[in-house]
C-alpha positions in Angstrom: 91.3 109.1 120.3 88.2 107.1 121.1 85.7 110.1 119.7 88.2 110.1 116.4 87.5 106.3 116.0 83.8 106.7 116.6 83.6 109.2 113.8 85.6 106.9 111.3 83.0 104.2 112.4 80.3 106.3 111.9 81.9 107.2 108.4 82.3 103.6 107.3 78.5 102.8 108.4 77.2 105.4 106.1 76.2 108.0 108.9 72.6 107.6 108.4 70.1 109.7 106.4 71.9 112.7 107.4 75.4 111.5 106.3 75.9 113.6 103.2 74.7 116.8 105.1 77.4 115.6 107.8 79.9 115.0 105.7 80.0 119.1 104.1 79.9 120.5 107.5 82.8 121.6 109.6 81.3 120.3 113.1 80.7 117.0 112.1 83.9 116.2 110.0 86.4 118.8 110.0 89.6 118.7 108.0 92.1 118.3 110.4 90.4 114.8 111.7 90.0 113.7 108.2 94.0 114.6 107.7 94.8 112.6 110.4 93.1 109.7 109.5 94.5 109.3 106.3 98.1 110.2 107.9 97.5 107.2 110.4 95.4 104.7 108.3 97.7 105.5 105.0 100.7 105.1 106.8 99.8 101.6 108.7 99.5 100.0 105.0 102.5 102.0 103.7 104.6 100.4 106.1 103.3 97.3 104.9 104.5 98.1 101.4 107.9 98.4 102.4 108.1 94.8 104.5 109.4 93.4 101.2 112.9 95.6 101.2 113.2 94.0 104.9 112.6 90.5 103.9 114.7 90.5 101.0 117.1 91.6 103.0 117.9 94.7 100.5 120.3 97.7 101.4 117.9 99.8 103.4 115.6 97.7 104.3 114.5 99.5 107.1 114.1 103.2 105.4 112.1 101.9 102.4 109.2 101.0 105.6 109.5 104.8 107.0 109.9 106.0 103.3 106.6 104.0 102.0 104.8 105.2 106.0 105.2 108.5 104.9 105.1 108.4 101.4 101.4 106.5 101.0 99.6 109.1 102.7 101.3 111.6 100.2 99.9 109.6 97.4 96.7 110.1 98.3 96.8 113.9 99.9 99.0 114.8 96.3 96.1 113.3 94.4 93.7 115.5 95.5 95.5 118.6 95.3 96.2 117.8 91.6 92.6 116.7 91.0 90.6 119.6 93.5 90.7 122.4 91.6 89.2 120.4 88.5 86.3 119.1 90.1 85.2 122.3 92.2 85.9 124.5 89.2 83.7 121.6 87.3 81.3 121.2 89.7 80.6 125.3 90.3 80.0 125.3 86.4 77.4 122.7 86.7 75.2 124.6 89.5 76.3 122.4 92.7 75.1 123.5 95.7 78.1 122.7 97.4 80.8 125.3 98.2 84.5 125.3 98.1 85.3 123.3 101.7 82.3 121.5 101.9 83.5 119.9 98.3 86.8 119.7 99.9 85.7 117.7 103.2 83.6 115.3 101.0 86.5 114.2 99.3 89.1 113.9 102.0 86.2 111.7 103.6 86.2 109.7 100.2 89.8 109.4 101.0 89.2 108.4 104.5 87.4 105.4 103.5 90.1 104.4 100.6 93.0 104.5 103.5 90.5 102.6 105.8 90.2 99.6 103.2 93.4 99.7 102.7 94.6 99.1 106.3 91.9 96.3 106.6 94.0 94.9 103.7 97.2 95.8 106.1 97.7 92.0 107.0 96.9 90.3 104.2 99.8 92.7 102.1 102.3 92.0 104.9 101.5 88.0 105.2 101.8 87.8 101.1 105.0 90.1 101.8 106.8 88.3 104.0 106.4 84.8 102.5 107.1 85.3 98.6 110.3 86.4 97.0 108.8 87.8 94.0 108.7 91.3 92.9 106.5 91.3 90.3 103.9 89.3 92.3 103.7 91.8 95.3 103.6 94.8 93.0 100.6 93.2 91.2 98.9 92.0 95.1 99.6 95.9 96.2 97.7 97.3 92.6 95.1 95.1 93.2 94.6 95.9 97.1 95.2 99.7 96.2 92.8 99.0 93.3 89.6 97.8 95.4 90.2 100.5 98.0 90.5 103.2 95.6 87.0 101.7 93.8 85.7 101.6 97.4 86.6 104.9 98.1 85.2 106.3 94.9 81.8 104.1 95.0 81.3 106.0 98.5 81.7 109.5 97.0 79.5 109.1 93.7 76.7 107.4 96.1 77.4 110.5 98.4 76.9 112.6 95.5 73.8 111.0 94.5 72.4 111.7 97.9 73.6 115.6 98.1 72.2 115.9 94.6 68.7 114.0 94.8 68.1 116.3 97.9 69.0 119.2 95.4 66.1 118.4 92.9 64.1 118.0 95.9 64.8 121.5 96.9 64.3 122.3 93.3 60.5 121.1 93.1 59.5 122.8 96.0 61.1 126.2 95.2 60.6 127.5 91.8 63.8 129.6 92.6 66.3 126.8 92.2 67.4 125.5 89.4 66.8 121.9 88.7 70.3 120.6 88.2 71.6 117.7 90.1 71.7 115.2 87.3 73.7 117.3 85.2 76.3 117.9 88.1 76.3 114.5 89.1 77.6 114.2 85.2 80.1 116.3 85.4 81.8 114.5 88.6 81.8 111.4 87.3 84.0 112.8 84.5 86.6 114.1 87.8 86.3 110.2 89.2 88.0 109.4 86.3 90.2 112.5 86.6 90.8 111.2 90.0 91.7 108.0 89.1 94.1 108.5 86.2 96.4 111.5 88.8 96.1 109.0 91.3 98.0 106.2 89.4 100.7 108.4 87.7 101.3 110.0 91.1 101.8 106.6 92.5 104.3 106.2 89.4 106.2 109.1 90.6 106.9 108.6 94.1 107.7 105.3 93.7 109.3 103.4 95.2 106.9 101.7 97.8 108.0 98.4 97.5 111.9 98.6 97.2 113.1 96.4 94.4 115.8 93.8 95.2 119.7 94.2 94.5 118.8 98.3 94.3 120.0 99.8 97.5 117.4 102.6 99.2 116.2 106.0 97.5 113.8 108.2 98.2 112.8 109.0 95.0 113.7 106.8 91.3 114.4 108.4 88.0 111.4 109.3 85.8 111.0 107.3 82.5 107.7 105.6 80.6 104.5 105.5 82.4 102.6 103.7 85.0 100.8 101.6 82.6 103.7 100.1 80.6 105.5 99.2 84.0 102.6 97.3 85.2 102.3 95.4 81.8 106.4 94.8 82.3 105.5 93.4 85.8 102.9 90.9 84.3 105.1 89.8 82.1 107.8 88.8 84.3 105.3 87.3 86.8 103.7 84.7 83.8 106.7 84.8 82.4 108.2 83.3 85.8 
């Protein structure tokens, strides 16, 4: 337990000079500890989420928090699987030096550090949780919470990138052999951040619900209809609206 917290530490420092080199090998951050972390961190801020069923006292109060535990994680893990095969199929096109699970372990490290933010943000989202009786104004807190952890998380993997791909040209001015293309890969994943970002949200959409809304007794899972983006505009509404 202690060596898998010292490598989340490490993570969240940067690493060092060596960090994006870490990151794409299997020694130094495997996919099974990078798994667990975001089952653990995800699910400490999930369980958050669902405080508000319990303090409004709504039917199922209790299996919205193990529903939203379980369920954030899943966000995130669902995200990628949607998004993955867009970016390595992207960034293979575009001559990046990295392979198929060294890709793969960069972002599930991205993810690390989105579920690590948001756990910091763990207290906050259950003190704002347990002392308001508005809906609309703790959906709104969790997108903007979710929000800066997912711009965290994303900020971390383009700067990564940067690194992996500045060491790429490198290569490529001392060896006449390799092709000179980190700027253009670094292109083409910025266009799968956005990707990224626009999976993450509707997936969010379709688990829901998180939160639990009050007078609705528990499900798992709610009917499909409009997007993420028109509910969010609903919820503002109702929020100025009062």
């Amino acid at each position: 337990m202690h060596s898998i917290f010292e490598k989340l530490d490490t993570l969240l420092r940067g690493g060092g000079r060596g960090a994006p080199v870490q990151l794409t090998s299997a020694s130094d951050f495997s996919l099974s500890l990078a798994l667990r972390l975001t089952g653990a961190l995800g699910g400490i801020y999930g369980a958050c989420m669902g405080l508000f069923a319990v303090s409004g006292a709504a039917p199922g109060g209790l299996l919205q928090v193990l529903a939203s535990l379980v369920k954030l994680p899943a966000l995130y893990l669902l995200t990628l699987l949607v998004a993955f095969p867009a970016l390595y199929v992207f960034s293979a096109l575009a001559g990046s030096p990295l392979r198929f699970f060294s890709v793969l372990r960069l972002l599930l490290a991205s993810i690390v550090v989105m579920v690590a933010v948001s756990a910091s943000f763990a207290p906050i989202l259950a003190f704002f949780t347990l002392s308001t009786s508005s809906y609309p104004f703790v959906v709104l807190l969790n997108v903007v919470l979710l929000g800066i952890a997912g711009g965290i998380g994303l900020r971390f993997l383009r700067r990564t990138l940067e690194q992996l791909m500045t060491l790429a040209d490198r290569a490529a001015q001392s060896d006449l052999h390799f092709p000179e293309q980190g700027s253009r890969s670094l292109d083409v994943f910025r266009i799968w951040l956005v990707i990224f970002a626009l999976v993450g949200t509707q997936m969010g959409w379709l688990l829901r619900p998180f939160i639990g809304r009050p007078g609705l007794a528990f499900t798992f899972f709610r009917p499909r209809y409009s997007n993420v983006f028109q509910a969010l505009v609903e919820q503002l509404v109702k929020l100025i609206g009062g």
